[in-house]
TORLUMVO-42854 format. One line per field, with one value per residue (C-alpha): residue in three letters; x, y, z. Coordinates in pm, whole numbers, plus 50000, padded with zeros to 5 digits. Layout:
% residues N
rest	[ALA; ...]
x	[X; ...]
y	[Y; ...]
z	[Z; ...]
% end
This chain:
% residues 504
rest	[UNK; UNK; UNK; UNK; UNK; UNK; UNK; UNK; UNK; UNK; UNK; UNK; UNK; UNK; UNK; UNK; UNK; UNK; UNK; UNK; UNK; UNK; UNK; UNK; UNK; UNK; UNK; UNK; UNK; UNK; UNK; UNK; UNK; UNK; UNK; UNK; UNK; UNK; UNK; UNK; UNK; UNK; UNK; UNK; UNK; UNK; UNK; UNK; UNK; UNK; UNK; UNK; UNK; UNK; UNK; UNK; UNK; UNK; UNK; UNK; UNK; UNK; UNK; UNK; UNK; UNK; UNK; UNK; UNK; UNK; UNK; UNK; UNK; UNK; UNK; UNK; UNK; UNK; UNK; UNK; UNK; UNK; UNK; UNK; UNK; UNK; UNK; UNK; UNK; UNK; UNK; UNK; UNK; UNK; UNK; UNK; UNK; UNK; UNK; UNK; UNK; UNK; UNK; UNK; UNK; UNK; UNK; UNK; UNK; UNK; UNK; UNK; UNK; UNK; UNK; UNK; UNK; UNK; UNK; UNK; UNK; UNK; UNK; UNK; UNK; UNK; UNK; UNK; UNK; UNK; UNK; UNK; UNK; UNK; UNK; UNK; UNK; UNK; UNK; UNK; UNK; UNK; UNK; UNK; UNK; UNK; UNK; UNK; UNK; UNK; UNK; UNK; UNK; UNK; UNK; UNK; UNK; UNK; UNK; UNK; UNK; UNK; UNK; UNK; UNK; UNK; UNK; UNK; UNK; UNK; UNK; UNK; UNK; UNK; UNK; UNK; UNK; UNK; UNK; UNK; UNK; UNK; UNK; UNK; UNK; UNK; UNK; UNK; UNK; UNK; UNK; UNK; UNK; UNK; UNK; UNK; UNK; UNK; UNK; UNK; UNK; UNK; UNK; UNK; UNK; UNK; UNK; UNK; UNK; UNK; UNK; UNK; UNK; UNK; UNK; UNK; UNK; UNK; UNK; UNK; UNK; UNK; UNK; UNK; UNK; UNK; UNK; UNK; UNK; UNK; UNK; UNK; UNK; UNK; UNK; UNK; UNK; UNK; UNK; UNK; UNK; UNK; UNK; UNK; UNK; UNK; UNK; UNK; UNK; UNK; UNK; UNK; UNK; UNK; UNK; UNK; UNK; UNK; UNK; UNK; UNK; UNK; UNK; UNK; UNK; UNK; UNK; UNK; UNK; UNK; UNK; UNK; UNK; UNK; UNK; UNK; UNK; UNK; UNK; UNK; UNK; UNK; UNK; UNK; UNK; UNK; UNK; UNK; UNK; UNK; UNK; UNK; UNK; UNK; UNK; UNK; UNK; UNK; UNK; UNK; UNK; UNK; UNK; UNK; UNK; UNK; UNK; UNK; UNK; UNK; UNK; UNK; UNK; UNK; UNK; UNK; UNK; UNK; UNK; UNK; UNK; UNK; UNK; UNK; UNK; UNK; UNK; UNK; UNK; UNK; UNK; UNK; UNK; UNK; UNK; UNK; UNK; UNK; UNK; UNK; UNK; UNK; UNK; UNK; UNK; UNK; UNK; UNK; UNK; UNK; UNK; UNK; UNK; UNK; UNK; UNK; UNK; UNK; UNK; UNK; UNK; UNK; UNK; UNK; UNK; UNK; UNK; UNK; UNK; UNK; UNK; UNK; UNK; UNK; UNK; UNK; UNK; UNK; UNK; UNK; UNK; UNK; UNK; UNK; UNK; UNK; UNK; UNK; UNK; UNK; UNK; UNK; UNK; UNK; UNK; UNK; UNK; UNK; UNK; UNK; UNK; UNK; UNK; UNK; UNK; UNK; UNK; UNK; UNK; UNK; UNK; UNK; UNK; UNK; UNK; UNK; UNK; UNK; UNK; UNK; UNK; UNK; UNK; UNK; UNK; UNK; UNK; UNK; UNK; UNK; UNK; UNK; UNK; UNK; UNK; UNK; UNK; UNK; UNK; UNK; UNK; UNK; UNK; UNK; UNK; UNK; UNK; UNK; UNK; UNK; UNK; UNK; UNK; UNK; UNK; UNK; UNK; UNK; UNK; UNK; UNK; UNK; UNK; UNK; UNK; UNK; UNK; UNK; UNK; UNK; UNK; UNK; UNK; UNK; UNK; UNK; UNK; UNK; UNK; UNK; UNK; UNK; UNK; UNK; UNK; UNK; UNK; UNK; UNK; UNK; UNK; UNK; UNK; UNK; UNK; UNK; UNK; UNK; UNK; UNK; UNK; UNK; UNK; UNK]
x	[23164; 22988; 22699; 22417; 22091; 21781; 21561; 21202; 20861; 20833; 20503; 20457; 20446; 20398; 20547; 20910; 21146; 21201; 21596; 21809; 22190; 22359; 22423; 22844; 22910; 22553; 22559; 22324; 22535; 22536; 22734; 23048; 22882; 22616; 22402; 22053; 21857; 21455; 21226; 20895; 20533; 20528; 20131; 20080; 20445; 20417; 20755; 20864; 21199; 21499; 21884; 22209; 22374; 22676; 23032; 23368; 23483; 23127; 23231; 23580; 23396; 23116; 23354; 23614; 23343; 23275; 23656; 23639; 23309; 23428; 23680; 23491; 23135; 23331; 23424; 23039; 22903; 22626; 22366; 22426; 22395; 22095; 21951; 22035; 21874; 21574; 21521; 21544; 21268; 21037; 21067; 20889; 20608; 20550; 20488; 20418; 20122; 20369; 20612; 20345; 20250; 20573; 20712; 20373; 20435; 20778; 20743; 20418; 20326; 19980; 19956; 19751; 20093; 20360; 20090; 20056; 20385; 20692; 20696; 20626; 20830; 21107; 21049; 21051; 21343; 21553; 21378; 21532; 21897; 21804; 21837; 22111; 22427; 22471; 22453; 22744; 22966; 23289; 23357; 23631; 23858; 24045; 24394; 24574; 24855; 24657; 24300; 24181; 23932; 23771; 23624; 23404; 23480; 23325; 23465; 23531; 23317; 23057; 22926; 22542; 22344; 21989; 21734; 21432; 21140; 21145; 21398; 21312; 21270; 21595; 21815; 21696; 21842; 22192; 22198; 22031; 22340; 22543; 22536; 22478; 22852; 22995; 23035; 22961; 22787; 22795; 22483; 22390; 21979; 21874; 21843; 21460; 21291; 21500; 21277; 21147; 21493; 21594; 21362; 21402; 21764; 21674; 21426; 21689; 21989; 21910; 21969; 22258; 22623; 22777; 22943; 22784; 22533; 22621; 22438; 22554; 22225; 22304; 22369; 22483; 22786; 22847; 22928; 22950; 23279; 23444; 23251; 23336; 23656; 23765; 24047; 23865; 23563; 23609; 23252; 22975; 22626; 22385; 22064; 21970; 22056; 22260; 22463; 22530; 22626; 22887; 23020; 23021; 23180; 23465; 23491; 23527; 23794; 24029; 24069; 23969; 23697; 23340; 22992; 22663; 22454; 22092; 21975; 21737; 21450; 21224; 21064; 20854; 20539; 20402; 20045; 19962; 19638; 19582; 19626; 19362; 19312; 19139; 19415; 19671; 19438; 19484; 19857; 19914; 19771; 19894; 20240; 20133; 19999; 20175; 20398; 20346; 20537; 20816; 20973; 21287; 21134; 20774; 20654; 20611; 20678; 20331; 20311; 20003; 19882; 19703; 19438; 19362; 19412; 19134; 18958; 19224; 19234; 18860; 18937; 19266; 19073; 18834; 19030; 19250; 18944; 18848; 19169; 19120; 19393; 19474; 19576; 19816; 19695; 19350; 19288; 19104; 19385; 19566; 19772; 19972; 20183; 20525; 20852; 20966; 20966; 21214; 21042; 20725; 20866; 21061; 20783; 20588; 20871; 20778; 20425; 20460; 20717; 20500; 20273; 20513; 20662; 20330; 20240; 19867; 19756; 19492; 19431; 19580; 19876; 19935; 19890; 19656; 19459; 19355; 19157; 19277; 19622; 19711; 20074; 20129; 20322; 20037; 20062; 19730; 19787; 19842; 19850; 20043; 19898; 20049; 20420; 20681; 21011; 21255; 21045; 21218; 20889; 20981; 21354; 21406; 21313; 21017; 21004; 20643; 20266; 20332; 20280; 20368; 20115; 20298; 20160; 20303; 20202; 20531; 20681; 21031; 20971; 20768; 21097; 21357; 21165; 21126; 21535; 21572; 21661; 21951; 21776; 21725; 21557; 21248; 20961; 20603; 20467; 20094; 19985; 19814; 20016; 20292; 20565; 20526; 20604; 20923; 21009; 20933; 21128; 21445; 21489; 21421; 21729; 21606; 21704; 21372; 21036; 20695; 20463; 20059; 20135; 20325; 20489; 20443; 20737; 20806; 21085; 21436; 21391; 21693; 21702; 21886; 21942; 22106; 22288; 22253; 22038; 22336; 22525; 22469; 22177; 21994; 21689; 21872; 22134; 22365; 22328; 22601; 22868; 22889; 22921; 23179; 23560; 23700; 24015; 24146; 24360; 24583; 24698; 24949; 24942; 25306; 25547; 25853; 26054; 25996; 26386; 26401; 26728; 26933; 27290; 27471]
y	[11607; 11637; 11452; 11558; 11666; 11618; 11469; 11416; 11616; 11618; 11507; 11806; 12063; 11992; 12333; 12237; 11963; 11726; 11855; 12109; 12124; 12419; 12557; 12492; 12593; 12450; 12170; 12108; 11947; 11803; 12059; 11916; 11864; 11612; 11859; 11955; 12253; 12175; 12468; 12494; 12677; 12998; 12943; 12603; 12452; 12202; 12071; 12221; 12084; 12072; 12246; 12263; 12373; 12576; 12557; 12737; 12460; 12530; 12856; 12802; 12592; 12820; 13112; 12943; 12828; 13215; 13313; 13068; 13136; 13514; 13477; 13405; 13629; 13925; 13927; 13832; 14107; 14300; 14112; 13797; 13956; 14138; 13793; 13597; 13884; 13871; 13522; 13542; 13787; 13582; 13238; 13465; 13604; 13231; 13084; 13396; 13222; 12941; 13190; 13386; 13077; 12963; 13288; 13260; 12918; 12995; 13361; 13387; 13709; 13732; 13587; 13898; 14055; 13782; 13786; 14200; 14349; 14021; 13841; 14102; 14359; 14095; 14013; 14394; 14464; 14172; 14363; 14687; 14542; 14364; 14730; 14833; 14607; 14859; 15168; 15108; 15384; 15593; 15939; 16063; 16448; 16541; 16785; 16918; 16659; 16410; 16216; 16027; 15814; 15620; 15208; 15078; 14756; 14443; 14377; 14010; 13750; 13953; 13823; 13943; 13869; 13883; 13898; 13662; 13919; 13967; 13693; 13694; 14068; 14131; 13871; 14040; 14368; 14286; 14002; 14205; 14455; 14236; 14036; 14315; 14464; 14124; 14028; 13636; 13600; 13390; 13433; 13333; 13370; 13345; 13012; 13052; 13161; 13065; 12799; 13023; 13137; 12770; 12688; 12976; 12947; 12582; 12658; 12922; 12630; 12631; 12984; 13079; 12983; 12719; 12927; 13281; 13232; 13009; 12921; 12838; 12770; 12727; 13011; 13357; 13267; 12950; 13104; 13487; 13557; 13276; 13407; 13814; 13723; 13490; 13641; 13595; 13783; 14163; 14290; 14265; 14359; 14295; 14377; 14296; 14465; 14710; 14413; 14129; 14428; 14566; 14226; 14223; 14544; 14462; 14086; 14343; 14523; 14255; 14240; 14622; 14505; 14741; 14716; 14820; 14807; 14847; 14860; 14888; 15157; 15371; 15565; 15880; 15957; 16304; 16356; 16750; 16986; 17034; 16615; 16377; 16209; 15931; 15847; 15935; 15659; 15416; 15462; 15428; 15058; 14970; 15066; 14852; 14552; 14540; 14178; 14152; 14482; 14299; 14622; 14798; 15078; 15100; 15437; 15273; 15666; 15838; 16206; 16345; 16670; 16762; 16978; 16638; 16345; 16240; 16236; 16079; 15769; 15744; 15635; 15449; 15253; 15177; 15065; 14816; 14669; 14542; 14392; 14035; 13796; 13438; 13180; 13368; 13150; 13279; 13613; 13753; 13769; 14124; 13972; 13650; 13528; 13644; 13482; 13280; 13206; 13398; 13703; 13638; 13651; 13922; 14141; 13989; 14124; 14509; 14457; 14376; 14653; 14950; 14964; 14927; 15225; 15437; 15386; 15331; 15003; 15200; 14874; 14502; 14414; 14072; 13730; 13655; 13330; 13212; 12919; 12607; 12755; 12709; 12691; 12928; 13299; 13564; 13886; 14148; 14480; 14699; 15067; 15229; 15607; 15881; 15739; 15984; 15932; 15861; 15569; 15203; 15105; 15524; 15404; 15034; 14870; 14597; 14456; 14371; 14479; 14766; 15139; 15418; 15731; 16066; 16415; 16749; 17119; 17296; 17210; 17254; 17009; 16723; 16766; 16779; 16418; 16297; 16321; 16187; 15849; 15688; 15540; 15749; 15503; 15606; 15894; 16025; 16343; 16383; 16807; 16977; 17255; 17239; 17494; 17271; 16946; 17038; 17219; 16878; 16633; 16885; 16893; 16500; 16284; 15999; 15815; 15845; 16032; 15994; 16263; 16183; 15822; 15579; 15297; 15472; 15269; 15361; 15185; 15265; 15470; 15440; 15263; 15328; 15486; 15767; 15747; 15395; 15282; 15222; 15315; 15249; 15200; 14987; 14960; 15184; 15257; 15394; 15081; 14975; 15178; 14986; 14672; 14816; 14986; 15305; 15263; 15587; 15530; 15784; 15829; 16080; 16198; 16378; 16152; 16132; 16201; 16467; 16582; 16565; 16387; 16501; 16473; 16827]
z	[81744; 81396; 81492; 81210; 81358; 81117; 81369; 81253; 81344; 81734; 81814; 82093; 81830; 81422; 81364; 81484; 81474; 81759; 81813; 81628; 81594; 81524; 81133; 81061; 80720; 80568; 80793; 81119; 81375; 81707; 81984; 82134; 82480; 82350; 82594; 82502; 82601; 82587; 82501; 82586; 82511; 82729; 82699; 82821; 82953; 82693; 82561; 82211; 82077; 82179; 82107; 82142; 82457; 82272; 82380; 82288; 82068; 81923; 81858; 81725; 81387; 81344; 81328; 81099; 80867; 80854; 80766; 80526; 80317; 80364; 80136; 79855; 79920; 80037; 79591; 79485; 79275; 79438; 79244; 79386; 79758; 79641; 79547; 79831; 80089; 79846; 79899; 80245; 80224; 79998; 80209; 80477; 80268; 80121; 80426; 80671; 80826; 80930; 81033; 81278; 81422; 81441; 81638; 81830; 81988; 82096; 82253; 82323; 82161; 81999; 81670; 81506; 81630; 81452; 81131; 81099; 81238; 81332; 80989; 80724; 80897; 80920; 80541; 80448; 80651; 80419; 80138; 80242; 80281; 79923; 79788; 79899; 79825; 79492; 79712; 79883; 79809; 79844; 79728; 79569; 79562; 79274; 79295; 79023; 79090; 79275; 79343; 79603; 79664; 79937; 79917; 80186; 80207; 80440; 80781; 80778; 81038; 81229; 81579; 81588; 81926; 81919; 82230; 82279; 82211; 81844; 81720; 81389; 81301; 81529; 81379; 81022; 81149; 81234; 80915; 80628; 80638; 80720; 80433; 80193; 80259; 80192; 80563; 80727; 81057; 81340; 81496; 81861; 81878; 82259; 82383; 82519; 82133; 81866; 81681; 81389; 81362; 81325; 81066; 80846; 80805; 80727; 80514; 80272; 80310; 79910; 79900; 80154; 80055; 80306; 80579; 80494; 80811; 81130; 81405; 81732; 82012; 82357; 82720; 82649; 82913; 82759; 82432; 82456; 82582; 82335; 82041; 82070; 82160; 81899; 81678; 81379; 81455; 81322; 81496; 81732; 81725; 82055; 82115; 82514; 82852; 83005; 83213; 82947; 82717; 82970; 82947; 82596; 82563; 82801; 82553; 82237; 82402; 82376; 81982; 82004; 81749; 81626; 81796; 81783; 82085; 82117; 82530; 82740; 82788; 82981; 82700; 82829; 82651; 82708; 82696; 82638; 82720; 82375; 82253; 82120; 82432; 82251; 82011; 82316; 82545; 82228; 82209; 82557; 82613; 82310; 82439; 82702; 82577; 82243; 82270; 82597; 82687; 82590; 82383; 82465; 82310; 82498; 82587; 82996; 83198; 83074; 83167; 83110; 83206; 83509; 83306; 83166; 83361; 83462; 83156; 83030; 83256; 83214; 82790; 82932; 83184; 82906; 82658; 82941; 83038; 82690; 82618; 82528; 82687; 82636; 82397; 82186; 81848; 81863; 81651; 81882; 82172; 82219; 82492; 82565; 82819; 82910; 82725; 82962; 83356; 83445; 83292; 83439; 83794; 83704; 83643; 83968; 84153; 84026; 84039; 84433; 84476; 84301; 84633; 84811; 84666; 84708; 84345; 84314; 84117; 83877; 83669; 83658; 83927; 83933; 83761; 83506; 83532; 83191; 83193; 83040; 83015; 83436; 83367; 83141; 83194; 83231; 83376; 83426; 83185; 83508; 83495; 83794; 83893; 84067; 84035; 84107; 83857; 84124; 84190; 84104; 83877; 83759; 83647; 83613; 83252; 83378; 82998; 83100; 83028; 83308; 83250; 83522; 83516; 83590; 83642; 83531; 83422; 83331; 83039; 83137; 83434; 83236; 83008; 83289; 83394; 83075; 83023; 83401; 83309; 83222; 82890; 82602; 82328; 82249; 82329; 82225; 82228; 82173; 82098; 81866; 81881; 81603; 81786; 82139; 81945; 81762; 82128; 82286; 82054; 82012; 82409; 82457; 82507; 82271; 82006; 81823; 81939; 81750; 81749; 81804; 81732; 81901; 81731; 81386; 81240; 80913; 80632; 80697; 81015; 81221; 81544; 81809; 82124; 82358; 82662; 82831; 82554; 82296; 82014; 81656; 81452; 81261; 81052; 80788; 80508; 80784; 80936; 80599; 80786; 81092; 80876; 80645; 80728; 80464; 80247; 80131; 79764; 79675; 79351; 79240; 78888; 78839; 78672; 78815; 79140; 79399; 79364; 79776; 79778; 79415; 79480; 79442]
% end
């Protein structure tokens, strides 16, 4: 079926349109199922719109749009990339209010969160790619007889697979250098918060060339295994969790093609003697509380220092107190409700087991109720003290406004902890003391650790993680080498045979 889907304004939300299809070489189209999957308000449990429930066959025309439209924008000159990536980039900062409330609605996160960090982050991280389509580069050797050089050159029809907490921002990441090496995607957003992914690639359908970007909505197992294996598709980039991206994995096996995986986490964030315990307090609920605690790379195992701790949860148990929760669209929320349903009782689940585990509940520990918003997916901040690290709540990735509290006074041990996961995405350290630090973040098994600030997310920092958090990064011009593959050309400058085989 080819069934075109440009249904008007729904009247449960103005921001969205009643039904999407997916995006097939510039077109929106109905799936092949006729099935539909309805999305709704995390806040309230009012209805939202409605997609397409993806199948294989699905698949199969997304991803030969791709091979086809590769043909021609693999060869487009640099400029032309450049452009298109800038565009992207300006449709978000001309409507970035829309955008926030847009991403708002659908996840859930607070919209002082979607306005300040989601849509110009996502805007500056299409900037950043913008850049760098004339940067990619090869290097060359010269010989007295002979010179070599090296092209990188694009892959072909990249799968990218993007997680429901940041959509937007995540889908920019595994797009932005995509495109800039001369690659096409097929891109499968997650099926619960993909409606301000929707609309922006509707809104640059004057600015993308049929084919270059495909969409394809609908159950990671509908559509997962049929997308990363299909024969045309030359790479994969996930972002999600340690099972779907053992599956995943085991899919790319079978045309031996790239990926780039970006897991789970457990980040540890040290607190030392010696550290501003009011700008360690601040970082630590904001760790918390920041989109819901939906963030793979949220500093949830706090150690701080027995010399300290109490002072220390006095400012934490201050600042947790005042944080404002409910309706996501008003500016003063710092809080919202969790992504989905299945999230929400996901993280109920861990809140009931923390006790259980002889974890005291310092602040928080169960549902939120938020008047006039009964149905919706809240969860209390909750702050669990005197957790030991072999603890579940220690070692398992909640995804939820949950922190653990964790003691230590040898600096050897809080390090020997700290690497006692089997994550290694992010980290904090929070000292005065210069020497300690760079001892701290050369001994922690992380992909990136900030020091005195968590968060502190600066342009073209690259993202990734260690051990069972990944491989690859992104964020970053190295971030051009997983989308492009090396030619070596060898060229020999002697005229004339070798004189291996002259007859006698």
């Amino acid at each position: 079926m080819n069934t075109p889907v440009n249904s008007g304004v729904s009247s449960a939300s103005p921001l969205f349109q009643a039904e999407y299809g997916h995006l097939i070489h510039g077109e929106w189209v109905g799936g092949s199922s006729g099935k539909t999957i309805d999305i709704i308000n995390p806040a309230s449990g009012a209805h939202l719109a409605k997609i397409q429930a993806g199948t294989p066959e699905d698949i199969k025309r997304a991803v030969e749009s791709a091979q086809k439209a590769f043909t021609s924008w693999s060869q487009t000159h640099p400029l032309e990339r450049q452009a298109v990536l800038r565009g992207i980039a300006n449709k978000l900062k001309a409507r970035l209010q829309e955008y926030a409330q847009m991403e708002t609605t659908d996840n859930g996160k607070p919209i002082t969160d979607t306005m300040n960090f989601d849509i110009p982050a996502t805007a500056g991280m299409y900037d950043y790619f913008a850049d760098l389509p004339l940067h990619i580069k090869g290097e060359t050797l010269s010989f007295p007889d002979t010179v070599y050089f090296t092209n990188r050159e694009p892959l072909g029809v990249c799968a990218a697979i993007v997680p429901w907490n940041i959509p937007l921002f995540a889908t920019a990441l595994k797009i932005g250098p995509a495109l800039a090496a001369g690659n096409t995607v097929v891109l499968k957003p997650a099926e619960t918060t993909c409606l301000a992914v929707l609309e922006l690639f509707r809104d640059c359908q004057d600015i993308i060339p049929p084919g270059v970007v495909n969409i394809v909505t609908g159950y990671g197992p509908d559509v997962g295994e049929a997308l990363v294996t299909h024969p045309l598709v030359r790479k994969v980039a996930f972002t999600g969790s340690k099972p779907t991206a053992r599956k995943i994995i085991g899919y790319a096996s079978h045309n031996i093609i790239p990926q780039t995986m970006e897991l789970g986490g457990k980040s540890a964030n040290i607190i030392c003697a010696d550290a501003d315990l009011d700008a360690a307090a601040e970082g630590v609920a904001m760790s918390t509380v920041f989109n819901k605690g939906e963030v793979c790379i949220a500093g949830t195992r706090t150690f701080v220092h027995d010399a300290v701790r109490d002072e220390f949860m006095e400012k934490l148990a201050r600042l947790i107190k005042g944080i404002r929760q409910g309706d996501p669209l008003d500016p003063t929320t710092q809080i919202g409700p969790q992504a989905s349903q299945i999230q929400f009782d996901k993280i109920l689940h861990y809140l009931d087991l923390g006790p259980k585990e002889g974890a005291n509940v310092f602040s928080g520990g169960g549902k939120a109720n938020i008047p006039g918003f009964e149905k919706g997916f809240f969860i209390q901040p909750t702050i669990f003290d005197n957790v030991h690290n072999d603890m579940v709540i220690a070692q398992d990735e909640i995804f939820g406004p949950v922190t653990c509290i964790l003691g230590w006074n040898d600096e050897d041990e809080v390090i020997r902890q700290a690497n006692a996961s089997p994550y290694g995405l992010g980290g904090g350290v929070w000292t005065r003391d210069v020497a300690r630090a760079h001892k701290f973040v050369r001994q922690m098994q992380t992909g990136t650790v900030w020091v005195n600030r968590f968060y502190n997310f600066v342009p073209g920092i690259p993202l990734g993680g260690f051990k069972e958090s990944g491989f690859g990064r992104e964020g970053t011009v190295d971030s051009l080498y997983h989308y492009t593959q090396v030619k070596s050309v060898v060229i020999d400058l002697k005229q004339g045979p070798l004189g291996l085989y002259a007859g006698h």
